[in-house]
C-alpha positions as CSV (number, residue, x, y, z in Angstrom):
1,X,204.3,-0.2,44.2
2,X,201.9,-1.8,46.0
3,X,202.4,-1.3,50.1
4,X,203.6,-4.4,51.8
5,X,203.4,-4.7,55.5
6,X,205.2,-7.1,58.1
7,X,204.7,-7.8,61.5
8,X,207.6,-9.1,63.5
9,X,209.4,-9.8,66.6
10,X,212.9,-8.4,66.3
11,X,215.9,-10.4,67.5
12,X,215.0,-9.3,71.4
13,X,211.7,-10.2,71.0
14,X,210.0,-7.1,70.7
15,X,207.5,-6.3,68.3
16,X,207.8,-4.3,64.9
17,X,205.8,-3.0,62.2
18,X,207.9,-2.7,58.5
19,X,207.5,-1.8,55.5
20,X,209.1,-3.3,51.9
21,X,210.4,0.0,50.6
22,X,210.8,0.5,46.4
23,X,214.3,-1.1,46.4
24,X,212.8,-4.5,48.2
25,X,213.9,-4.0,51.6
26,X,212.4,-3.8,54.8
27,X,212.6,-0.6,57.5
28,X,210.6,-0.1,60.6
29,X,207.4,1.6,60.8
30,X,208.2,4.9,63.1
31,X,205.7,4.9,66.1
32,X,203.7,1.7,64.9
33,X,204.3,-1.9,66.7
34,X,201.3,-3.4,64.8
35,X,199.6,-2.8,61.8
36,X,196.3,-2.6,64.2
37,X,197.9,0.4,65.8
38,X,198.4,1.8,62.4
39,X,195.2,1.3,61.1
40,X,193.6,3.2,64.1
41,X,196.0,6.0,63.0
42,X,195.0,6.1,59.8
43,X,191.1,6.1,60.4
44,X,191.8,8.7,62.9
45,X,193.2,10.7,60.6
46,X,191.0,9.7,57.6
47,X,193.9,8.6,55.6
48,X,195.4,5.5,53.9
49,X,197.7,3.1,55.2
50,X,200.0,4.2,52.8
51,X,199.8,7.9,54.1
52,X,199.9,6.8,57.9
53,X,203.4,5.3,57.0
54,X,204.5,7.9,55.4
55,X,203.1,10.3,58.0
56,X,205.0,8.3,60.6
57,X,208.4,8.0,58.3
58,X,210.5,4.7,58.4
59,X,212.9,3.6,60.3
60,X,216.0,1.0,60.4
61,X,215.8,-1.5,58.1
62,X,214.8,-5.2,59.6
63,X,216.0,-8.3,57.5
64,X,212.8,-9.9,57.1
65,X,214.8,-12.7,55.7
66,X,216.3,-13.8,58.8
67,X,213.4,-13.3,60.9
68,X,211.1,-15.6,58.4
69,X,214.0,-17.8,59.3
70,X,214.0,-17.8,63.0
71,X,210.0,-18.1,63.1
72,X,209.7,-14.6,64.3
73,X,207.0,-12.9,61.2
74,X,203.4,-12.6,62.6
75,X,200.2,-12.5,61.0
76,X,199.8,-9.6,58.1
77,X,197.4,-8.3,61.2
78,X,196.5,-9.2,64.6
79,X,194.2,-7.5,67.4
80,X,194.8,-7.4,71.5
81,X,192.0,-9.6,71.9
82,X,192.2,-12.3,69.4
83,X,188.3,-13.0,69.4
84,X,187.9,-10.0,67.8
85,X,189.6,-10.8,64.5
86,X,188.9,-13.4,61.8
87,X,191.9,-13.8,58.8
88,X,190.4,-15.9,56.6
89,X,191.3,-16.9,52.6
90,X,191.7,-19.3,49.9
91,X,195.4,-18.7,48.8
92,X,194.1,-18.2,45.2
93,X,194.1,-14.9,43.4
94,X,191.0,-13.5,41.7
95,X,192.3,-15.0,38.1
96,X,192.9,-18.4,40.0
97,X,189.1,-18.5,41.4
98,X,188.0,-17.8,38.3
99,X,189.8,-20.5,36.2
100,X,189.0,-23.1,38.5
101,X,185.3,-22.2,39.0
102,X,185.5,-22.0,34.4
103,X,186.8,-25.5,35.2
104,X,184.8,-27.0,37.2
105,X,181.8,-25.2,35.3
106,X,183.1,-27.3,31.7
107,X,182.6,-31.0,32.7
């Protein structure tokens, strides 16, 4: 399973990191508030995101469900200084792109 990240503010407005676990729930990142924080964990230990979290274990589990509800999910990834990150995308998958570029391409 692919890993799946989300950053959110729990009910007392502090932030969390969690991770979708096999059985489709969320539990908290140990030690990580952002996925910045565990990014720099994993390059500093030369590993994958997916090795950092399981390096740092999981936590509780967050209902992600309730806090898409109550507007408190972030961005997939944010930095300290936001002029120093750009997010950008299309919403389409690599399949999608290509059908609509074969498309366009067969007027």
């Amino acid at each position: 399973m692919p890993l799946r990240l989300v950053q959110l503010d729990d009910a007392a407005g502090d932030r969390l990191l969690a991770a979708m676990t096999d059985d489709g729930r969320a539990r908290r990142v140990n030690g990580h508030d952002t996925t910045y924080d565990l990014a720099r964990a994993a390059i500093a230990a030369g590993s994958s995101l997916g090795e950092a979290v399981e390096a740092a274990g999981l936590g509780e589990a967050v209902d992600v469900r309730d806090a898409l509800a109550e507007g408190r999910v972030r961005a997939p990834i944010d930095h300290p200084d936001p002029a120093h990150l750009l997010v950008t995308g299309t919403g389409l998958t690599h399949l999608g792109s290509a059908e609509g570029a074969t498309r366009c391409t067969a007027t």
